[in-house]
PAZAPA-4460 file (N, C-alpha, C; in steps of 0.05 Angstrom, whole numbers, plus 32768, in hexadecimal, padded with zeros to 4 digits):
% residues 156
    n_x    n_y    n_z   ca_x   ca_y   ca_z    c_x    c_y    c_z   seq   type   mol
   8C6F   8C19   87CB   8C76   8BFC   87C8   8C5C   8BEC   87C4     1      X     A
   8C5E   8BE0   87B2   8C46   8BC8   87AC   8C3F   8BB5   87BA     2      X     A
   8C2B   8BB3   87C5   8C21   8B91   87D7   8C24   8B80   87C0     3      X     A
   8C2A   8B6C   87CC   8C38   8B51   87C2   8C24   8B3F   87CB     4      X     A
   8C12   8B2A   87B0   8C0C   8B15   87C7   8C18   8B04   87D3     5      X     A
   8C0E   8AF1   87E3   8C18   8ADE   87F7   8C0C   8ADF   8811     6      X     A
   8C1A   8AD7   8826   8C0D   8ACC   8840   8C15   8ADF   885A     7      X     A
   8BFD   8AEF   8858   8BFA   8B00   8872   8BF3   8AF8   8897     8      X     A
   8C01   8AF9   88A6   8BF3   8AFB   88C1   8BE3   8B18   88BD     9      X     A
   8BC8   8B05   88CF   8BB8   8B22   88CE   8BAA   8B24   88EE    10      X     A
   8BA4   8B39   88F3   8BA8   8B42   890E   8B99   8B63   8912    11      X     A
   8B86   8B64   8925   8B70   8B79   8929   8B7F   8B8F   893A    12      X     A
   8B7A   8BAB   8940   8B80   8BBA   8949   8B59   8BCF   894C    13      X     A
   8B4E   8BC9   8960   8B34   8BD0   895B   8B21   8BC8   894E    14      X     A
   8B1C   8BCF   893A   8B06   8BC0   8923   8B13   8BC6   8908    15      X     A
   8B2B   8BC6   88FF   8B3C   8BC4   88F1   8B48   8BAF   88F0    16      X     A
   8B52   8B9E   88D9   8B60   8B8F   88D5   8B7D   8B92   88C3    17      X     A
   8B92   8B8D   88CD   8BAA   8B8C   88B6   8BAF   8B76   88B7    18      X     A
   8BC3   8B74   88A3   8BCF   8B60   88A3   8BF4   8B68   8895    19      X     A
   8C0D   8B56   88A1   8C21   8B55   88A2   8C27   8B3C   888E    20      X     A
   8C41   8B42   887C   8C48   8B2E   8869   8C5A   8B12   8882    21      X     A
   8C4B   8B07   8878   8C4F   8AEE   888F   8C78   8AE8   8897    22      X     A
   8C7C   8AE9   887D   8C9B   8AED   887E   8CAB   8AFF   8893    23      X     A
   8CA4   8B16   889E   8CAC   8B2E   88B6   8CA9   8B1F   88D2    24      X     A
   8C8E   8B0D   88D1   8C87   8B06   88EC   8C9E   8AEF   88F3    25      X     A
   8CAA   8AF2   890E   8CBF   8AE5   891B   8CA8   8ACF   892B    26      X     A
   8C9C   8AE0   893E   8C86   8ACC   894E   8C74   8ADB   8961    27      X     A
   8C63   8AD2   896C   8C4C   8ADC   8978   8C4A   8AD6   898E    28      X     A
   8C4E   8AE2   89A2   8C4A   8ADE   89BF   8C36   8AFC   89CE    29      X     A
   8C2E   8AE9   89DE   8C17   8AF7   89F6   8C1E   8B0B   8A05    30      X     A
   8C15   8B1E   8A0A   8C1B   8B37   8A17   8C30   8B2F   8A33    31      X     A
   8C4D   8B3A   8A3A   8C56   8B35   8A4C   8C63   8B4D   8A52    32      X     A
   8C71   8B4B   8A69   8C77   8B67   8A7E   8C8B   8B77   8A62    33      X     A
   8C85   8B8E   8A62   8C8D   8BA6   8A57   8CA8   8BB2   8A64    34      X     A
   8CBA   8BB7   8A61   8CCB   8BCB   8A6F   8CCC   8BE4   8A60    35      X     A
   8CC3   8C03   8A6B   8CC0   8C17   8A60   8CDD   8C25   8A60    36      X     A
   8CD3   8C38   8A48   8CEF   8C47   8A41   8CEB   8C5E   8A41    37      X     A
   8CF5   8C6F   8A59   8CF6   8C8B   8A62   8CF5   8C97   8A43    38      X     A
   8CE0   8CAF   8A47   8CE4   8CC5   8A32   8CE2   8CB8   8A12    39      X     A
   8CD8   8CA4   8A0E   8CD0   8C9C   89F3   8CB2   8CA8   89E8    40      X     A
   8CA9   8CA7   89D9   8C94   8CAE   89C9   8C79   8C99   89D6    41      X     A
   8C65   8CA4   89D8   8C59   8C8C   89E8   8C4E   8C6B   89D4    42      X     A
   8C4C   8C71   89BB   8C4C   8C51   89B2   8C65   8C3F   89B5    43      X     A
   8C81   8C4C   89C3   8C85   8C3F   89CF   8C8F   8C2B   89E6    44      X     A
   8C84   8C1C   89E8   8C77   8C15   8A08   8C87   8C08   8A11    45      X     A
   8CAA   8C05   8A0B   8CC6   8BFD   8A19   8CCB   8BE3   8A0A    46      X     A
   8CD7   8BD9   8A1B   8CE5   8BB6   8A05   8CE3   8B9A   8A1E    47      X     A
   8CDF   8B85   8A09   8CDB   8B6F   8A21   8CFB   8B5B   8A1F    48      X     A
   8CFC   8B4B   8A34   8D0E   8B3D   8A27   8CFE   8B24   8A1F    49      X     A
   8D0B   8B19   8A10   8D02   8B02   89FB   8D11   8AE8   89F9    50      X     A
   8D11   8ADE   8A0A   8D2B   8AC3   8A0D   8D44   8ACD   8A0B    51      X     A
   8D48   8AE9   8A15   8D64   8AF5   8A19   8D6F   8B00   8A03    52      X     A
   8D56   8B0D   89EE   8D5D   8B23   89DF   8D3F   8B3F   89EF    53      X     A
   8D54   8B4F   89EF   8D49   8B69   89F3   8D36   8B78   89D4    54      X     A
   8D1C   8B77   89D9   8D11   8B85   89BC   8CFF   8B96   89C7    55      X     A
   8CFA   8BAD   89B6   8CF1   8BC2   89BA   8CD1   8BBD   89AA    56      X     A
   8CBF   8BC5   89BC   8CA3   8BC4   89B2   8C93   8BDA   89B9    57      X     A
   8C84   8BDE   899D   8C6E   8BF5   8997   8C57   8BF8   89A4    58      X     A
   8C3E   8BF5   89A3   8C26   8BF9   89A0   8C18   8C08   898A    59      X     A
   8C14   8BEA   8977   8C07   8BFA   8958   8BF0   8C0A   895B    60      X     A
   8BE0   8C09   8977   8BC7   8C11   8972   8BD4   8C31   8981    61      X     A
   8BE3   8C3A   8992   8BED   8C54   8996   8BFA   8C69   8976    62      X     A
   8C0C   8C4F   8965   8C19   8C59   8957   8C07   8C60   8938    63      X     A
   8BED   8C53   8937   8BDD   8C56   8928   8BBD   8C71   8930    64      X     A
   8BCA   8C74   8944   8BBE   8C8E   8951   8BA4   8C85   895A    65      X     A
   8B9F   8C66   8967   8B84   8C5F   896F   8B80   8C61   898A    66      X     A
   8B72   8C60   8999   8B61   8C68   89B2   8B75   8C4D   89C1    67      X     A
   8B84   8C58   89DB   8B90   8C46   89EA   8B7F   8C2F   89ED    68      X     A
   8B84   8C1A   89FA   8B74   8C02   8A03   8B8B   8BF8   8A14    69      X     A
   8B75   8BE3   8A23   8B85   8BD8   8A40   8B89   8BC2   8A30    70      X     A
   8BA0   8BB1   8A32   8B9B   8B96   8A2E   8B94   8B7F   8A39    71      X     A
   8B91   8B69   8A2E   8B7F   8B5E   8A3D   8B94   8B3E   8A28    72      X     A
   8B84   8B23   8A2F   8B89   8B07   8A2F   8B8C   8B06   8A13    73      X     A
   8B7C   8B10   8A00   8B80   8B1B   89E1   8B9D   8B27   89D7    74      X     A
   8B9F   8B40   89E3   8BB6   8B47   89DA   8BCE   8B3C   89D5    75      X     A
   8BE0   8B38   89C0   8BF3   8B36   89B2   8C0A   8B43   89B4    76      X     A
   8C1C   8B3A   89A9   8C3E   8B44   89A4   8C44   8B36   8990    77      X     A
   8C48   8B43   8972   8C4C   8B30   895C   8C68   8B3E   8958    78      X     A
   8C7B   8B2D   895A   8C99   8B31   8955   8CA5   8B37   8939    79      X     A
   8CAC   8B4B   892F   8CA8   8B4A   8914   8CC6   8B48   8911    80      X     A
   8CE1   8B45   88FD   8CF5   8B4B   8902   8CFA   8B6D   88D7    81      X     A
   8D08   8B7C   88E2   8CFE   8B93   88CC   8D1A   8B9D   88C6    82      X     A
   8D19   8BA4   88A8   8D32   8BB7   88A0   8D3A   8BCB   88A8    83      X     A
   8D52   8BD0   88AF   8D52   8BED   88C0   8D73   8BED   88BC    84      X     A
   8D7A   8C03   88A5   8D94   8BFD   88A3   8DB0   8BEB   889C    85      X     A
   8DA5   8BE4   8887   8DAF   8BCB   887F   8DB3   8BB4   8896    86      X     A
   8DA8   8BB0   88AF   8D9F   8BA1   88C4   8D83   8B97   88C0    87      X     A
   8D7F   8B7D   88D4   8D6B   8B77   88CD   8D64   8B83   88EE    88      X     A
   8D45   8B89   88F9   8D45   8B8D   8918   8D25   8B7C   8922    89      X     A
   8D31   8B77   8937   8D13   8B68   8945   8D09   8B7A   894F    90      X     A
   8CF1   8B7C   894C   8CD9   8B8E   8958   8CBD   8B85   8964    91      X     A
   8CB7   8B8B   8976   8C9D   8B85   8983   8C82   8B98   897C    92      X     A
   8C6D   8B90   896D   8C4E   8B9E   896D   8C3A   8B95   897F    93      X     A
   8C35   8B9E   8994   8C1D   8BA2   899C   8C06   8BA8   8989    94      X     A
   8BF1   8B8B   898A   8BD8   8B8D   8980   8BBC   8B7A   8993    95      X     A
   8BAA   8B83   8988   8B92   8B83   8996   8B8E   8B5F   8998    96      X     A
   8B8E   8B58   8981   8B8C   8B39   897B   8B92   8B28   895F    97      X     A
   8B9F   8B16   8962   8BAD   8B09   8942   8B95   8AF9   893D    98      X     A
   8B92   8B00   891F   8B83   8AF3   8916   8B7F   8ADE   8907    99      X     A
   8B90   8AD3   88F5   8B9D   8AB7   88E9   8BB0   8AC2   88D6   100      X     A
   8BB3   8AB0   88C3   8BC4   8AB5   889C   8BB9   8AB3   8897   101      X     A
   8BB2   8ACC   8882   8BA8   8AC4   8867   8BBB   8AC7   8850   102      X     A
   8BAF   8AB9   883F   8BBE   8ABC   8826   8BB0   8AD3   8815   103      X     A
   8BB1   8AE2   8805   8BB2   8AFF   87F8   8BC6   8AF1   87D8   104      X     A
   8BB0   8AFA   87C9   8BC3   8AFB   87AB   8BC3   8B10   87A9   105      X     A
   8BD1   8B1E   878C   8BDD   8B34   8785   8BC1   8B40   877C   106      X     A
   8BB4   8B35   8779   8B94   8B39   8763   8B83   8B46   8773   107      X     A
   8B8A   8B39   8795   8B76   8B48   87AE   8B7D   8B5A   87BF   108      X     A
   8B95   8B67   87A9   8BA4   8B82   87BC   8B9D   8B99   87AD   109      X     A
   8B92   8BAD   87B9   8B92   8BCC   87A9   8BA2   8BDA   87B6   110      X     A
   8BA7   8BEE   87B1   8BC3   8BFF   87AC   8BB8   8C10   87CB   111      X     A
   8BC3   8C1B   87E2   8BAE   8C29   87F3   8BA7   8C4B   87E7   112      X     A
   8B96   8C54   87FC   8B86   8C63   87E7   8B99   8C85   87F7   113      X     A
   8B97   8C8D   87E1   8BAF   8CA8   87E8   8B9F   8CC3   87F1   114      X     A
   8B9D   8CCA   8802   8B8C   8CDE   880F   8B98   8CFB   880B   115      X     A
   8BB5   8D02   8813   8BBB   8D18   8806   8BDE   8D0F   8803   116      X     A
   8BE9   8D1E   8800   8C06   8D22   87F7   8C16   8D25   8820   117      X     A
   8C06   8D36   882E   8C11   8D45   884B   8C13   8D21   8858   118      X     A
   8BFA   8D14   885F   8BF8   8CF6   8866   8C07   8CE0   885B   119      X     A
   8C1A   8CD6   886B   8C2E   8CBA   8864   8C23   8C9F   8869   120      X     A
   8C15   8CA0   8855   8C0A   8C82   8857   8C24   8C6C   8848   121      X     A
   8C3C   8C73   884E   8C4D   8C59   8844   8C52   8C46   8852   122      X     A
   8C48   8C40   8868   8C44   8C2A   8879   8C2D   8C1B   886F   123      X     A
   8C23   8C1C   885D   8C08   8C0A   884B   8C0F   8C08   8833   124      X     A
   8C0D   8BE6   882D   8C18   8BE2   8813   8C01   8BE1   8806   125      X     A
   8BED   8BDE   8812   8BD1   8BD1   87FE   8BC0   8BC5   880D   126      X     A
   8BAA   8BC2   880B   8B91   8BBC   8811   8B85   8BA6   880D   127      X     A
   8B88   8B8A   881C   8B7F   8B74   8813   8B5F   8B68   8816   128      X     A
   8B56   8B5E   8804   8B3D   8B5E   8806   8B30   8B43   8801   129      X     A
   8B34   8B38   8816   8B2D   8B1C   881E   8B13   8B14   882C   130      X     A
   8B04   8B0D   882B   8AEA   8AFE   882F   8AD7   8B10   883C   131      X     A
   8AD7   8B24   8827   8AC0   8B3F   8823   8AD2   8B57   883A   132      X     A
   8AE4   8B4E   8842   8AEA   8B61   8854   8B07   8B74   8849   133      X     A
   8B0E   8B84   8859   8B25   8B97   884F   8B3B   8B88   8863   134      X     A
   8B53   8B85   885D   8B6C   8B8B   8871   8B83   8B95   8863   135      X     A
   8B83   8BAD   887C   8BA2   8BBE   8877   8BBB   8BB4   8874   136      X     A
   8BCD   8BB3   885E   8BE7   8BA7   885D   8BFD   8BB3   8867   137      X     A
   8C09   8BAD   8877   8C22   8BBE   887E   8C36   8BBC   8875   138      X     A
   8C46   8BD3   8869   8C5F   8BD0   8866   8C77   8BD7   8882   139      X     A
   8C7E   8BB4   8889   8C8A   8BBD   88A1   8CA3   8BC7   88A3   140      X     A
   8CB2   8BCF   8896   8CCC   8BDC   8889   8CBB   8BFE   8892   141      X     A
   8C9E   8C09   888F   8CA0   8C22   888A   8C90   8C24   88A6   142      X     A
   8C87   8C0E   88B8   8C73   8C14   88CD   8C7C   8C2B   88DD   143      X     A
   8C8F   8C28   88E6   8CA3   8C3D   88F1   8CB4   8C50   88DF   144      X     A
   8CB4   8C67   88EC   8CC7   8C7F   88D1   8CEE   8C71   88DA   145      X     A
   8CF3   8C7E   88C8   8D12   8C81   88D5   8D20   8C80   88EE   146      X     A
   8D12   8C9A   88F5   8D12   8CA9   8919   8D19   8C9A   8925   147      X     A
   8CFF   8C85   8929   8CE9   8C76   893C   8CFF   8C5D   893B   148      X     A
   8D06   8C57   8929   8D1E   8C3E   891F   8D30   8C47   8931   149      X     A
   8D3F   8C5A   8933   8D57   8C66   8943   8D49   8C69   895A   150      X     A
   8D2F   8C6F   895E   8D36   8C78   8978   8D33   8C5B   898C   151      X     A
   8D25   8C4B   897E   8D1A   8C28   898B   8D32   8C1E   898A   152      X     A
   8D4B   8C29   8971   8D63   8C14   8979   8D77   8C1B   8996   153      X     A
   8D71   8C32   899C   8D79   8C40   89B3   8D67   8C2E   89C5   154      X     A
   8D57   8C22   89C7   8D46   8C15   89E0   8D53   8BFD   89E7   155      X     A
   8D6A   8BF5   89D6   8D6F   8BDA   89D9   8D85   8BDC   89EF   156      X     A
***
């Protein structure tokens, strides 16, 4: 799938930056109590309630295979809402720290770069390259496989 320009939230995970098509993001709230879910995969770290919806949230920096971290006053919960079966579903990401919008034209996206055929990089639409720096685009439809969709809608 092709990155599209337009207006990304962008948001660090280590010394990485991505960024999310601003359209997915529901809203952004501060790290709050977790409720865990027996026997899940460990990025994910149970569901909060949310003004009395129950949503299930990740940890991108587990599910991106990065070195745990504690959180701290920084940390984030960017609410994204994602396709999953001709449904639309709310979902919670754990990230390190949001970093603003940017805007991204079609002109400052390259295609991401394909390492082998075995590696699923379909969770990256493209590579935006905004004020000398790189940020990762997500495709949030693919951040999660199928599975992971079924098994988070079971968390609810």
């Amino acid at each position: 799938m092709d990155a599209k320009g337009g207006k990304y939230l962008s948001f660090l995970l280590g010394n990485e930056e991505y960024g999310v098509p601003i359209q997915f993001v529901r809203e952004i709230i501060g790290i709050m109590e977790i409720t865990s879910i027996p026997r899940t995969p460990k990025f994910v770290r149970g569901v909060i309630n949310l003004r009395g919806k129950i949503i299930p949230v990740v940890d991108l920096r587990l599910k991106f295979n990065l070195e745990e971290r504690e959180y701290n006053q920084r940390t984030c919960i960017i609410v994204v809402e994602v396709d999953f079966k001709d449904t639309k579903r709310l979902m919670g990401m754990i990230v390190d720290t949001v970093s603003e919008v940017v805007n991204i034209t079609a002109g400052e996206i390259d295609p991401p770069p394909q390492y082998s055929e075995r590696l699923n990089e379909s969770f990256l639409t493209g590579m935006g390259k905004v004020k000398g720096k790189v940020i990762l685009l997500l495709e949030m439809n693919q951040v999660l496989t199928s599975e992971e969709m079924v098994l988070l809608g079971q968390t609810k």
